[in-house]
Each structure stands twice: as C-alpha cells, then as structure tokens.
mmJSON file of the N, C-alpha and C atoms, coordinates in Angstrom:
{"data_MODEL":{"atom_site":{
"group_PDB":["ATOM","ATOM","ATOM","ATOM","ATOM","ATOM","ATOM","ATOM","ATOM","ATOM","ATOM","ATOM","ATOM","ATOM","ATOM","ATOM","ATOM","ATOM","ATOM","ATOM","ATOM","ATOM","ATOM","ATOM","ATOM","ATOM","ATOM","ATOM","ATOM","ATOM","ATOM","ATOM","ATOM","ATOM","ATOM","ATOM","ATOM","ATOM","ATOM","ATOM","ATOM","ATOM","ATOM","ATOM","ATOM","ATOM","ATOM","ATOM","ATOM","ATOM","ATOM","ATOM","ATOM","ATOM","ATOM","ATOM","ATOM","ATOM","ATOM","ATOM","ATOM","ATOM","ATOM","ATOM","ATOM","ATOM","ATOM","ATOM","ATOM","ATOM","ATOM","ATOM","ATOM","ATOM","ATOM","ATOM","ATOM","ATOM","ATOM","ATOM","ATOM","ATOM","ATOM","ATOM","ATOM","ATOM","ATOM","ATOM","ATOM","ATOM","ATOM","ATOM","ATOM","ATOM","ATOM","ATOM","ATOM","ATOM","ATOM","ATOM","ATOM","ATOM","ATOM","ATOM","ATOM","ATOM","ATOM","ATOM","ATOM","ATOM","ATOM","ATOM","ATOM","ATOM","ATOM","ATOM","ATOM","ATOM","ATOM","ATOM","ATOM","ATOM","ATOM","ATOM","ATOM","ATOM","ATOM","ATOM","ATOM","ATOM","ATOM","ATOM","ATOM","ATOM","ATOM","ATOM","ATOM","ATOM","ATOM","ATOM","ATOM","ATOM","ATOM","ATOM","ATOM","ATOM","ATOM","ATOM","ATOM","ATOM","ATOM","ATOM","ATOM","ATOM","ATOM","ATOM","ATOM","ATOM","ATOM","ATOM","ATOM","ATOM","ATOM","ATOM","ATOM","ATOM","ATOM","ATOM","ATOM","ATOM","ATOM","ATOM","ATOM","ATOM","ATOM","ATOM","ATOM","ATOM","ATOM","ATOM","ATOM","ATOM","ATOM","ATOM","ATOM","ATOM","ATOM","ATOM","ATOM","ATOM","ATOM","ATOM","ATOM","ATOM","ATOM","ATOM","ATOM","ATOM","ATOM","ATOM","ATOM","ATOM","ATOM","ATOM","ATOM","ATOM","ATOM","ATOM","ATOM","ATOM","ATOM","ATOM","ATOM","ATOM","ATOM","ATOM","ATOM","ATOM","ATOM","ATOM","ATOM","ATOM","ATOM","ATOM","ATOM","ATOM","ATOM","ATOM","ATOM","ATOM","ATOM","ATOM","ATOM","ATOM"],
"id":[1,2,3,4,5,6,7,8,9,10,11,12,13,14,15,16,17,18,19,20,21,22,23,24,25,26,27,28,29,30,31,32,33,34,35,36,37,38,39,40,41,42,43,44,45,46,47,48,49,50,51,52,53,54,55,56,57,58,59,60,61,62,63,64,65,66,67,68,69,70,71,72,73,74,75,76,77,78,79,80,81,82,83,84,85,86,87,88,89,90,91,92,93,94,95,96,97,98,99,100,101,102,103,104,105,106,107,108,109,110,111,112,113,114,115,116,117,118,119,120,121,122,123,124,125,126,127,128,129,130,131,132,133,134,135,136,137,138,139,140,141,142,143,144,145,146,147,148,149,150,151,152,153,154,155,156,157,158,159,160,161,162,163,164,165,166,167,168,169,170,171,172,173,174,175,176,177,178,179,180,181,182,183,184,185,186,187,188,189,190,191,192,193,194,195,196,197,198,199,200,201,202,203,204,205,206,207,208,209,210,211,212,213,214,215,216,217,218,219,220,221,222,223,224,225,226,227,228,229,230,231,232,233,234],
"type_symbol":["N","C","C","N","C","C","N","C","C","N","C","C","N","C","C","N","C","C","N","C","C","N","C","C","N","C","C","N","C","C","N","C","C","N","C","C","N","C","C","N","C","C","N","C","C","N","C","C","N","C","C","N","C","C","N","C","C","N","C","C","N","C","C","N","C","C","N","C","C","N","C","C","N","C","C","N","C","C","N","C","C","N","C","C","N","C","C","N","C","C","N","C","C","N","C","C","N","C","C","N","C","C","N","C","C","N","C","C","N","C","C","N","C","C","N","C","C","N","C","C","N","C","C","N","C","C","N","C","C","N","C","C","N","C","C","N","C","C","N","C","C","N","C","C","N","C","C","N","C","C","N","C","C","N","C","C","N","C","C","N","C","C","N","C","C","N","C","C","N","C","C","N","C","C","N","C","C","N","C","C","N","C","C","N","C","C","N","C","C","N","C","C","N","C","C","N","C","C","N","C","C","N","C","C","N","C","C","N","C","C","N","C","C","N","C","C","N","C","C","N","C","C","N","C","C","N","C","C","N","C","C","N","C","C"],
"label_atom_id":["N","CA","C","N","CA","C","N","CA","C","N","CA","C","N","CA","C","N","CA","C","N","CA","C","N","CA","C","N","CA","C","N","CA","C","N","CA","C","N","CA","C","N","CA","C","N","CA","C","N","CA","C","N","CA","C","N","CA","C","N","CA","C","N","CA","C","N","CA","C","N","CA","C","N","CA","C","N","CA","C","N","CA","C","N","CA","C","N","CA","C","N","CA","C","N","CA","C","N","CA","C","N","CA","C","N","CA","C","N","CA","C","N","CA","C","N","CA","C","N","CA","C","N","CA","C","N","CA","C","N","CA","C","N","CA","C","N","CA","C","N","CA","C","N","CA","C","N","CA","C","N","CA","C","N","CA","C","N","CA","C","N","CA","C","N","CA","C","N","CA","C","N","CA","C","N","CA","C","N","CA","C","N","CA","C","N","CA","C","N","CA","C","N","CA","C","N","CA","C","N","CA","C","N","CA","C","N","CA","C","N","CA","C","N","CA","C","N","CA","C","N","CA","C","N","CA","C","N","CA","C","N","CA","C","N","CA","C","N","CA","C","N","CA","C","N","CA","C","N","CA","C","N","CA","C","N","CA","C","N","CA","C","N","CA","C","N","CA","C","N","CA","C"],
"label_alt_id":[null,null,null,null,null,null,null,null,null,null,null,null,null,null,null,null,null,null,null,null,null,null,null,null,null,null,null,null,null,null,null,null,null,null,null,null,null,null,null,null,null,null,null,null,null,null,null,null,null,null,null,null,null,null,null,null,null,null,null,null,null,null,null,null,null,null,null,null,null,null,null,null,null,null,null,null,null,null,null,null,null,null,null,null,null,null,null,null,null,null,null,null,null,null,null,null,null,null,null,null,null,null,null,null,null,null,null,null,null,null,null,null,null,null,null,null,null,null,null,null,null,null,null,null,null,null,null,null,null,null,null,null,null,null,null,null,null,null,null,null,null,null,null,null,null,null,null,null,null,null,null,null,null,null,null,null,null,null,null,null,null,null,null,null,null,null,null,null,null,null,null,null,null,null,null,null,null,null,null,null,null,null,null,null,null,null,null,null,null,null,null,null,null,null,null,null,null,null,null,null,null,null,null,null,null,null,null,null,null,null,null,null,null,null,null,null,null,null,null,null,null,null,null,null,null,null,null,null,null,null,null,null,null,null],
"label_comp_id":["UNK","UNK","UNK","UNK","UNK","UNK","UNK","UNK","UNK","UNK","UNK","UNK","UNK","UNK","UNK","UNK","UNK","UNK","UNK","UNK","UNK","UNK","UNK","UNK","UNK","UNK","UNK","UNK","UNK","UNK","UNK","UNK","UNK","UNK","UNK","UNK","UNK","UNK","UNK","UNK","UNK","UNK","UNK","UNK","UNK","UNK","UNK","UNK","UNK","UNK","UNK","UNK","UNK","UNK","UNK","UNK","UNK","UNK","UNK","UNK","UNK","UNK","UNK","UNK","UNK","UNK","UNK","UNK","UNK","UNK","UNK","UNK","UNK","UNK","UNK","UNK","UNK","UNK","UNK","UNK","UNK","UNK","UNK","UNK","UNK","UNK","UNK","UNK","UNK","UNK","UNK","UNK","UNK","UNK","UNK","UNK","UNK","UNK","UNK","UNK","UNK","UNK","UNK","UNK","UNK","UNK","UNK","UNK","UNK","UNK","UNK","UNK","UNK","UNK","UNK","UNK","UNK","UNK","UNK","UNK","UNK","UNK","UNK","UNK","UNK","UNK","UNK","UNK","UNK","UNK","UNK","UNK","UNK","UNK","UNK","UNK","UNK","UNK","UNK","UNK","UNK","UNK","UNK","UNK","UNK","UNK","UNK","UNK","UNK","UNK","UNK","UNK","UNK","UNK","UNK","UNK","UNK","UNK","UNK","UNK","UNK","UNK","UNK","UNK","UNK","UNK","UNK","UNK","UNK","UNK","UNK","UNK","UNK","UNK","UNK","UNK","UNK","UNK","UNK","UNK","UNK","UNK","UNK","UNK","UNK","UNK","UNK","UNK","UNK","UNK","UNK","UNK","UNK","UNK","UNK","UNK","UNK","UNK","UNK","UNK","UNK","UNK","UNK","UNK","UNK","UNK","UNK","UNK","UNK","UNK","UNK","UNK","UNK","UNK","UNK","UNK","UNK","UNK","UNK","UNK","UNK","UNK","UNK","UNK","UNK","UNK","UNK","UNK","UNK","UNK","UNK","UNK","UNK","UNK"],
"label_asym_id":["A","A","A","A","A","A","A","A","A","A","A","A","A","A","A","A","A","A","A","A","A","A","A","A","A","A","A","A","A","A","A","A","A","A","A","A","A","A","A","A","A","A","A","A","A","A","A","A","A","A","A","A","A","A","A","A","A","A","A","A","A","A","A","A","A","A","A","A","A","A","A","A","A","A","A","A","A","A","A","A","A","A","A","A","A","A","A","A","A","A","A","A","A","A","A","A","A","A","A","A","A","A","A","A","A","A","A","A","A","A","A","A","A","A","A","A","A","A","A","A","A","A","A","A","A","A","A","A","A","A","A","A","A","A","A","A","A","A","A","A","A","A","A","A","A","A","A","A","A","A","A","A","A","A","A","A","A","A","A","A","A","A","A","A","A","A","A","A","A","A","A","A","A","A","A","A","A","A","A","A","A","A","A","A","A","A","A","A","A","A","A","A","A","A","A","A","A","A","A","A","A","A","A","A","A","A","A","A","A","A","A","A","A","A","A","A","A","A","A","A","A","A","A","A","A","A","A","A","A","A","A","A","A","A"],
"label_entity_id":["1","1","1","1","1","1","1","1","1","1","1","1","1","1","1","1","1","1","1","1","1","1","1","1","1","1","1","1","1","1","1","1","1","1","1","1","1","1","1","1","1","1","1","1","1","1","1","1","1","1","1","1","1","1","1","1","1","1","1","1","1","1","1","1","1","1","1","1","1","1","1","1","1","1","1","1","1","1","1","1","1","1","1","1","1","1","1","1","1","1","1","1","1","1","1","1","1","1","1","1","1","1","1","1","1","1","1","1","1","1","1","1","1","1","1","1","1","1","1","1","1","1","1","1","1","1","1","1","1","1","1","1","1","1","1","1","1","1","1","1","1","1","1","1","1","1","1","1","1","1","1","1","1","1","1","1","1","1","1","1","1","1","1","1","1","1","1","1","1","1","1","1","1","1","1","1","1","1","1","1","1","1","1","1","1","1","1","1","1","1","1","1","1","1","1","1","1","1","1","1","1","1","1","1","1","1","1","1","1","1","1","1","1","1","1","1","1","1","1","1","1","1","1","1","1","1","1","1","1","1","1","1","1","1"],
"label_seq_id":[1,1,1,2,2,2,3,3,3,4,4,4,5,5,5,6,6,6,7,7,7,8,8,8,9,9,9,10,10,10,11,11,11,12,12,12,13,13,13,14,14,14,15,15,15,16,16,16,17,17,17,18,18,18,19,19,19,20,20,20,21,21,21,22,22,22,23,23,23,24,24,24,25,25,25,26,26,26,27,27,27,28,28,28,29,29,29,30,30,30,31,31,31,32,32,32,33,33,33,34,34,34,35,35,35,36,36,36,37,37,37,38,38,38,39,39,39,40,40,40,41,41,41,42,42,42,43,43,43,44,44,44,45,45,45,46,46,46,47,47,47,48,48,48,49,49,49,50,50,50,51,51,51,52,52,52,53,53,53,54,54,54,55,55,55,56,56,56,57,57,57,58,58,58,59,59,59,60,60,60,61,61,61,62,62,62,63,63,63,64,64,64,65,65,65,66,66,66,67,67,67,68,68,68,69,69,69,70,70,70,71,71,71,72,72,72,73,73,73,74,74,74,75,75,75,76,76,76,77,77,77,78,78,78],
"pdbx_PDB_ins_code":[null,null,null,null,null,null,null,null,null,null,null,null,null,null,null,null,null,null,null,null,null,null,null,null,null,null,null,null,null,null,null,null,null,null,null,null,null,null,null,null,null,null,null,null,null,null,null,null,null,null,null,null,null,null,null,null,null,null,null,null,null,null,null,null,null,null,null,null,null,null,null,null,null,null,null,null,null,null,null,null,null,null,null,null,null,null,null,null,null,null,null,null,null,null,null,null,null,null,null,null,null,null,null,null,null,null,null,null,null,null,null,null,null,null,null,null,null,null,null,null,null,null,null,null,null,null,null,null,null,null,null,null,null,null,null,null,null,null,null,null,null,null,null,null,null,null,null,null,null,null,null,null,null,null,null,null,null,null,null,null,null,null,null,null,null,null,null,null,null,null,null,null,null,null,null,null,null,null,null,null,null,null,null,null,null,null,null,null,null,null,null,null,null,null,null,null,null,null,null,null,null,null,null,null,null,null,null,null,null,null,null,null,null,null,null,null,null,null,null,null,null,null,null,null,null,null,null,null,null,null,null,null,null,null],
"Cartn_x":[66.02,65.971,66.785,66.146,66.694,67.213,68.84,68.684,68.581,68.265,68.481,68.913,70.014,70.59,71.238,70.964,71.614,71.533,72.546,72.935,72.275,70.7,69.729,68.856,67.516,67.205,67.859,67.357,67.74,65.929,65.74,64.471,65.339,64.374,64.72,63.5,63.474,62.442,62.664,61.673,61.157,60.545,60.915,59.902,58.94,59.968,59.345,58.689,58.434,57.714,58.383,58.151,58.884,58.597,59.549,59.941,60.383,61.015,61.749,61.98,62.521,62.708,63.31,64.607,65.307,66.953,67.203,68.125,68.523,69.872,70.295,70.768,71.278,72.134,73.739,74.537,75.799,76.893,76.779,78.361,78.773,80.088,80.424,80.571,79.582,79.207,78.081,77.504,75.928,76.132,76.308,76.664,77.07,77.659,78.111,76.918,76.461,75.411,73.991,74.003,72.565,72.827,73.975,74.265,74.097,75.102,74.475,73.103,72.212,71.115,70.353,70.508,69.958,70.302,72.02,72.093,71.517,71.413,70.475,69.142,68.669,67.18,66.799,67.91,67.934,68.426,69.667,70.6,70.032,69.838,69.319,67.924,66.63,65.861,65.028,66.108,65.708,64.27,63.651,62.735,63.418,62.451,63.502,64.166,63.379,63.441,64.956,65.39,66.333,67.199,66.833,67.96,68.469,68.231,68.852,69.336,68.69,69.587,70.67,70.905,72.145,73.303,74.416,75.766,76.358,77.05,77.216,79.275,79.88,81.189,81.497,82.479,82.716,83.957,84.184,85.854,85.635,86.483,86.187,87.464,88.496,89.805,89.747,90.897,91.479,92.219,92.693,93.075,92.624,91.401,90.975,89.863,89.323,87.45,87.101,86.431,85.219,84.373,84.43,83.165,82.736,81.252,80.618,80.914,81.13,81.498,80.386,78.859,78.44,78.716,79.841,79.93,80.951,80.807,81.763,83.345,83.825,85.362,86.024,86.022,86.954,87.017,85.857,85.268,86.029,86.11,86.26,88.072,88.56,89.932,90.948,89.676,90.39,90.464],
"Cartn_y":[152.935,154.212,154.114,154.466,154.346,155.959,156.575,157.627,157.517,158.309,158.287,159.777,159.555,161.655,161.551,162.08,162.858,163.898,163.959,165.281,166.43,166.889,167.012,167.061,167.081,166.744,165.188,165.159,163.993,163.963,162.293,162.108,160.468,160.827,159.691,159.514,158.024,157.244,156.222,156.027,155.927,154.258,153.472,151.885,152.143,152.604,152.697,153.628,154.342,156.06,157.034,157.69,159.119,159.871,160.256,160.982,162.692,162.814,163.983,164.331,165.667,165.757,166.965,166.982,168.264,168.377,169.664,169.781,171.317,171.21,172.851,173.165,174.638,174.439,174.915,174.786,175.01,174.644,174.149,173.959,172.185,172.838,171.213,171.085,171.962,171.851,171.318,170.851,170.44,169.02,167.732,166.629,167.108,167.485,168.256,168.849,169.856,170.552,169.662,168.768,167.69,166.848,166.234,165.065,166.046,167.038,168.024,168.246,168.614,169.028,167.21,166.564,165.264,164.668,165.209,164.774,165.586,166.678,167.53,167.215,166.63,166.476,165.255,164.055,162.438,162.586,162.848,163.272,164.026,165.167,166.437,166.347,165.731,166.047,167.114,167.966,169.393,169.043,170.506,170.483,170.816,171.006,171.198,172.688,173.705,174.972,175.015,174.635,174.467,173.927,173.04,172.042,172.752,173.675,174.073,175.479,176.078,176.999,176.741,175.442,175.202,175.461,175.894,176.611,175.027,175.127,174.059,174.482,173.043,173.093,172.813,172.825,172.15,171.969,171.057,171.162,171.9,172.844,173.991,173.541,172.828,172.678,171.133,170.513,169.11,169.677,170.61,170.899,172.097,172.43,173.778,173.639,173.373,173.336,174.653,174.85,176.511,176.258,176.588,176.773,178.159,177.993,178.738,180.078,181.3,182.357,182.108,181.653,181.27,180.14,179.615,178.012,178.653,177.975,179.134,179.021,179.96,180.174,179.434,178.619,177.216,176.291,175.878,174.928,174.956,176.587,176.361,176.379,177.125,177.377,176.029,174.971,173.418,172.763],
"Cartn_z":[191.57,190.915,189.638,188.652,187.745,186.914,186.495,186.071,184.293,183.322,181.844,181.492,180.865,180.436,179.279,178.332,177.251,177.155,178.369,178.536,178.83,178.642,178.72,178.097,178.299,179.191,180.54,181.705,182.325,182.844,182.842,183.473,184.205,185.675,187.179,187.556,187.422,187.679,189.157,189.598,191.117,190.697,191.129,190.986,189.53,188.557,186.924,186.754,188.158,187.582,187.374,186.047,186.541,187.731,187.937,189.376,189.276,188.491,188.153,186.896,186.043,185.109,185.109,184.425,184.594,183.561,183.149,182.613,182.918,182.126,181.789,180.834,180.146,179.387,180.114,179.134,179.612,179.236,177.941,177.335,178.043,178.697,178.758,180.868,180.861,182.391,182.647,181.49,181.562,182.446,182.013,182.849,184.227,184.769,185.771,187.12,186.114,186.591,186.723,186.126,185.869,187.119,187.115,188.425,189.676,189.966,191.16,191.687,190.163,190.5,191.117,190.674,190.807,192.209,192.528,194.084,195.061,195.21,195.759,196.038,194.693,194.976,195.266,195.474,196.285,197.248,197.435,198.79,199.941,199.45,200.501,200.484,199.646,200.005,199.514,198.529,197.869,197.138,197.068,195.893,194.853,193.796,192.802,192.283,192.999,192.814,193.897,195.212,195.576,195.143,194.606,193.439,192.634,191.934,190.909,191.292,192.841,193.046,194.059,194.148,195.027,194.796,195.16,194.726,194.042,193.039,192.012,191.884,191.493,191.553,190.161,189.542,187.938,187.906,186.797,186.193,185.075,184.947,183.828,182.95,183.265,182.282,183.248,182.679,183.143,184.693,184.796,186.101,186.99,186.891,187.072,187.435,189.004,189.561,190.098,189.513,189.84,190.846,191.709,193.173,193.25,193.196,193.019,194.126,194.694,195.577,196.651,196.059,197.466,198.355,197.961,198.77,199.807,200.855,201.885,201.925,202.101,201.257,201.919,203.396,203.704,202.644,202.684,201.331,200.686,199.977,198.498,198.272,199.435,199.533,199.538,200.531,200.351,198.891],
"occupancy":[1.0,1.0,1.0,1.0,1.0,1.0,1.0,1.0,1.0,1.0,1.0,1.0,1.0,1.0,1.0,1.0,1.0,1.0,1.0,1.0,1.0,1.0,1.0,1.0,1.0,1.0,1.0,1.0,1.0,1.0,1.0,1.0,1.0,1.0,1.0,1.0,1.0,1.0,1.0,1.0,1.0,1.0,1.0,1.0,1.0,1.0,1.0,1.0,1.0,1.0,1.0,1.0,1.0,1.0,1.0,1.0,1.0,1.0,1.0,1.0,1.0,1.0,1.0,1.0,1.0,1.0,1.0,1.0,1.0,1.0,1.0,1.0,1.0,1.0,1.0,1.0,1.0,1.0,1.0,1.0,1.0,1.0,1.0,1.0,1.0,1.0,1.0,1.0,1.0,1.0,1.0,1.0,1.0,1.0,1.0,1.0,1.0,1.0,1.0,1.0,1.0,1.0,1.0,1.0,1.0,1.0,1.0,1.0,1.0,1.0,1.0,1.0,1.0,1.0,1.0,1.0,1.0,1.0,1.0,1.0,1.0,1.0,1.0,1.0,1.0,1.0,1.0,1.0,1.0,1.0,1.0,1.0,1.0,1.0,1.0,1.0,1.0,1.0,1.0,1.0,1.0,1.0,1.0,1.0,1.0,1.0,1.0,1.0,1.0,1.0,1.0,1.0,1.0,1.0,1.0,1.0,1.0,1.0,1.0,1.0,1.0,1.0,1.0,1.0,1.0,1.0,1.0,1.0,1.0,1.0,1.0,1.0,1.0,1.0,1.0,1.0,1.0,1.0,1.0,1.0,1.0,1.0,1.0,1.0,1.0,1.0,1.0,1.0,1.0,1.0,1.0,1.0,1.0,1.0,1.0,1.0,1.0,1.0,1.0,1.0,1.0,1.0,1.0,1.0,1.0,1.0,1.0,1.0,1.0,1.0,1.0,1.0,1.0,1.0,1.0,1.0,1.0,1.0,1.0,1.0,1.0,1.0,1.0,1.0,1.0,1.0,1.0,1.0,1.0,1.0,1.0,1.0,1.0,1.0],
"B_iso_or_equiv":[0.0,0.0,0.0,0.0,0.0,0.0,0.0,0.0,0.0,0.0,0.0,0.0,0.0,0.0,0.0,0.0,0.0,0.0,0.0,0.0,0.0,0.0,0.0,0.0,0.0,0.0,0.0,0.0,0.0,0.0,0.0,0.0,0.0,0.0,0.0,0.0,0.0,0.0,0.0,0.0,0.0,0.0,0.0,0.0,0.0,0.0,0.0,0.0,0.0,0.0,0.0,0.0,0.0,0.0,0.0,0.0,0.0,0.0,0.0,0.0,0.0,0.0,0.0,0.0,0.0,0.0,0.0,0.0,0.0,0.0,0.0,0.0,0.0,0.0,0.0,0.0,0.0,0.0,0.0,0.0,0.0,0.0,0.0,0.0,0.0,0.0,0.0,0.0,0.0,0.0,0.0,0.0,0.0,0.0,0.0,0.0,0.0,0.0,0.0,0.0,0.0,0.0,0.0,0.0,0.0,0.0,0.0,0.0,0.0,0.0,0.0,0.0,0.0,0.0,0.0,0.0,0.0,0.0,0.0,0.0,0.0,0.0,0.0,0.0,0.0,0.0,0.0,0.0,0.0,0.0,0.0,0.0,0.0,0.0,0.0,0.0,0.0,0.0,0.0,0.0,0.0,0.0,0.0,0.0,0.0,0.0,0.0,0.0,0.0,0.0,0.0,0.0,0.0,0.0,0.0,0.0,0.0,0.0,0.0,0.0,0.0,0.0,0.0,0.0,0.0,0.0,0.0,0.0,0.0,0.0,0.0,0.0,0.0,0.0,0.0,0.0,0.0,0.0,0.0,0.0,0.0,0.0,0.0,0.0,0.0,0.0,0.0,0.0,0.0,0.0,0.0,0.0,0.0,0.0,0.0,0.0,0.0,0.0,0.0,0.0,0.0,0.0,0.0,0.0,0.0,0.0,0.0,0.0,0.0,0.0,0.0,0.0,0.0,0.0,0.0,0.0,0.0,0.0,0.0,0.0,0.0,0.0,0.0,0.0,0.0,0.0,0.0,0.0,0.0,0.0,0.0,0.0,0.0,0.0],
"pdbx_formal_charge":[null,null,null,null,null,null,null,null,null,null,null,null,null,null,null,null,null,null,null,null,null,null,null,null,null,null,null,null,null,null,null,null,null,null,null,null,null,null,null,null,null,null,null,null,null,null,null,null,null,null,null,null,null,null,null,null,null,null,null,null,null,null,null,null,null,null,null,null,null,null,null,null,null,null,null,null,null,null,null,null,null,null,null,null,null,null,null,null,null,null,null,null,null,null,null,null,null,null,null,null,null,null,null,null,null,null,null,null,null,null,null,null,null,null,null,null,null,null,null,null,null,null,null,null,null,null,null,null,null,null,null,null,null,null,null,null,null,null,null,null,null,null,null,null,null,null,null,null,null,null,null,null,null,null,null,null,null,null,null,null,null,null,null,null,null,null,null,null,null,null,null,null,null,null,null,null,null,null,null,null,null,null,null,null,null,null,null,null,null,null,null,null,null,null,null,null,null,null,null,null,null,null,null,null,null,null,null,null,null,null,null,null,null,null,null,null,null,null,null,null,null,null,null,null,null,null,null,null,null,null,null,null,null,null],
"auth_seq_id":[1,1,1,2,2,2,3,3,3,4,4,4,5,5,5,6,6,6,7,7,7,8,8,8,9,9,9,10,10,10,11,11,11,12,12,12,13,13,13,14,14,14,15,15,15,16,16,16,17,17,17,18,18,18,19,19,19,20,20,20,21,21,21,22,22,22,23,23,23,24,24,24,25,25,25,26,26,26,27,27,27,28,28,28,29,29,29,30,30,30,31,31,31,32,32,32,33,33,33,34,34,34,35,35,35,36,36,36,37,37,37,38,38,38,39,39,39,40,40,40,41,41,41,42,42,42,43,43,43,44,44,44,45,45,45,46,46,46,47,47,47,48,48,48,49,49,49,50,50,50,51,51,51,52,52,52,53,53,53,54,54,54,55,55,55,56,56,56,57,57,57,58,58,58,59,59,59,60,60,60,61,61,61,62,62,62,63,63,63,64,64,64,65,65,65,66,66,66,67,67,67,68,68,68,69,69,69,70,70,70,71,71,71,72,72,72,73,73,73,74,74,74,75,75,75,76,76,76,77,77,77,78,78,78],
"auth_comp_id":["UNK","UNK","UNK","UNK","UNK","UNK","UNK","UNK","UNK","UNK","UNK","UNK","UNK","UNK","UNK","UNK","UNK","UNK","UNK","UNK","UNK","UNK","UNK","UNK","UNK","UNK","UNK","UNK","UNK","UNK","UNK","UNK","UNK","UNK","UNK","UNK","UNK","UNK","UNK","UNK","UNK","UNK","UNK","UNK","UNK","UNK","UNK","UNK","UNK","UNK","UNK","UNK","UNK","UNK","UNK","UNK","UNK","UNK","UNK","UNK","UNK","UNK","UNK","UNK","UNK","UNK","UNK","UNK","UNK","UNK","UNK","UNK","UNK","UNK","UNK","UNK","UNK","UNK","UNK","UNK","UNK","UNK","UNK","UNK","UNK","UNK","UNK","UNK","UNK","UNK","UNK","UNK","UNK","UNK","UNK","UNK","UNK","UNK","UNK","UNK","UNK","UNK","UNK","UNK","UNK","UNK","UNK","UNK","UNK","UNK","UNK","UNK","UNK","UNK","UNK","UNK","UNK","UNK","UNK","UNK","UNK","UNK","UNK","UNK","UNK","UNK","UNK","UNK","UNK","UNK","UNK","UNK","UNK","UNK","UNK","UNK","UNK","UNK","UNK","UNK","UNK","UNK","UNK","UNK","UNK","UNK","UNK","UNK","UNK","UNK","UNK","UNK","UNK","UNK","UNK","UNK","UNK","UNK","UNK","UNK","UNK","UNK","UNK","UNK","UNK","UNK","UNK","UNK","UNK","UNK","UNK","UNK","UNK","UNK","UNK","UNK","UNK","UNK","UNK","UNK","UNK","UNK","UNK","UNK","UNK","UNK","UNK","UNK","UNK","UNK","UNK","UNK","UNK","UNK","UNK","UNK","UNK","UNK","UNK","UNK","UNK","UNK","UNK","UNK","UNK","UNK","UNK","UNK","UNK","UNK","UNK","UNK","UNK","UNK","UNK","UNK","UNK","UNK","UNK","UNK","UNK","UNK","UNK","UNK","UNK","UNK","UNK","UNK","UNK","UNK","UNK","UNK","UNK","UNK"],
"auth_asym_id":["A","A","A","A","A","A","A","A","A","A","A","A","A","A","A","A","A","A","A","A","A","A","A","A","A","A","A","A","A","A","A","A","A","A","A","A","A","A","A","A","A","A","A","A","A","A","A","A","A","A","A","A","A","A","A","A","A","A","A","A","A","A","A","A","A","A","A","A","A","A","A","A","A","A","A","A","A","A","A","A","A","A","A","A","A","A","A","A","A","A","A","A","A","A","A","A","A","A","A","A","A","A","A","A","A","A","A","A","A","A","A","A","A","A","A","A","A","A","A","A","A","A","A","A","A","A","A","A","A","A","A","A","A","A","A","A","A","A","A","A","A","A","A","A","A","A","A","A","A","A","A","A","A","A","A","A","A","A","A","A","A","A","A","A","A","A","A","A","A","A","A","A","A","A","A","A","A","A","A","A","A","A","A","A","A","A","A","A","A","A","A","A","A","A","A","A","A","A","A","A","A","A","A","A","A","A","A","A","A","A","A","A","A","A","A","A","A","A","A","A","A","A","A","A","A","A","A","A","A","A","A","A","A","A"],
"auth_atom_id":["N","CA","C","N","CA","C","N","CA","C","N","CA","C","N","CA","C","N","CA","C","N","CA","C","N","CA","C","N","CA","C","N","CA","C","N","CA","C","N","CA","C","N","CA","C","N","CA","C","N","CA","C","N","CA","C","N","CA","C","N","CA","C","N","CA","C","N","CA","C","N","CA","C","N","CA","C","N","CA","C","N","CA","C","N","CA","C","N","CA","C","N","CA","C","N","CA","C","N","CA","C","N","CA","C","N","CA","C","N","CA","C","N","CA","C","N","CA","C","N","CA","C","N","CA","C","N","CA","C","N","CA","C","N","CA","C","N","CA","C","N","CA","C","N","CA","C","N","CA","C","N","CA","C","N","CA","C","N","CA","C","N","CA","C","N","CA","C","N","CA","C","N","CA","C","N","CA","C","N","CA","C","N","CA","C","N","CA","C","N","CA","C","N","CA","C","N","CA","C","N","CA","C","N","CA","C","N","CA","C","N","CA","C","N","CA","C","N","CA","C","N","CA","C","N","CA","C","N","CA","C","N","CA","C","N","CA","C","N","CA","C","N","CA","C","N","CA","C","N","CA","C","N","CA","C","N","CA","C","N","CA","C","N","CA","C","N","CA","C","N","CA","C"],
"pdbx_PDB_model_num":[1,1,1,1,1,1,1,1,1,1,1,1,1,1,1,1,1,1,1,1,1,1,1,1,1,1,1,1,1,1,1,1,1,1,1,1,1,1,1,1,1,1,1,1,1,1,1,1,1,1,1,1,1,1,1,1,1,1,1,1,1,1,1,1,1,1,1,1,1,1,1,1,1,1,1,1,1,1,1,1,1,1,1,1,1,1,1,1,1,1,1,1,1,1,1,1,1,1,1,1,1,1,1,1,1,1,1,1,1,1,1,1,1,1,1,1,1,1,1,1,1,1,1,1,1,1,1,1,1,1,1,1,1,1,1,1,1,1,1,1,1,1,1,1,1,1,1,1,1,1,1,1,1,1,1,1,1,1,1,1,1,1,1,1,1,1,1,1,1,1,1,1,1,1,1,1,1,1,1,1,1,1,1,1,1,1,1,1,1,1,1,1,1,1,1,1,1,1,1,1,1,1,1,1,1,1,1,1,1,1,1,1,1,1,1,1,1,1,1,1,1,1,1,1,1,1,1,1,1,1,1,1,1,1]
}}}
C-alpha cells in the first residue's frame, strides 16, 4: 500500500491502484485529520462516509490535544 499527501488532497493506492481519495480542510489539523481518516478506513474497515465522521483527536498547540466530546469521556480524561 502505498500512501501520497500534500496535505490534501491524499490519494492510497492498493497493488498500484488507486484505492481511495480524500482530504479536508483545516488549518494545521489537516495532516492530522487525513492520517485518522486513512486509519479508519485500513484499520477499522470504515467506509468512507464513516471515516470522516469518526470522532477525530489533534494537537492544537505543542502541549495541548483536543478530543473530540463524542469520544467517551474515560478516553478523553486519560
């Protein structure tokens, strides 16, 4: 599997086929938000309409990660 991203768009290719194709916008959460959406849709199995509505985490500062309010508050409290 091969991935290619600038940032976005990102396109993932399968034994040299495209496979997928996807981006967002978002400032400097985009990389972030692109790899998520991409593990979701290798990892889990997601389509892609799940993929991109999956609750998503970020580094918003050098010491500061945002979890999304739907990720469940053990989670996010750890």
């Amino acid at each position: 599997m091969e991935i290619v991203s600038r940032d976005a768009p990102s396109i993932v290719s399968r034994d040299g086929t495209p496979w997928v194709a996807l981006g967002t916008p978002g400032g400097h959460t985009i990389t972030q938000a692109v790899a998520q959406r991409i593990a979701n849709r290798i990892d889990f199995d997601t389509n892609i309409q799940e993929s991109i509505e999956a609750p998503r985490i970020a580094f918003v500062e050098p010491n500061t990660l945002r979890a999304e309010e739907s990720i469940d508050e053990s989670i996010r409290s750890e």
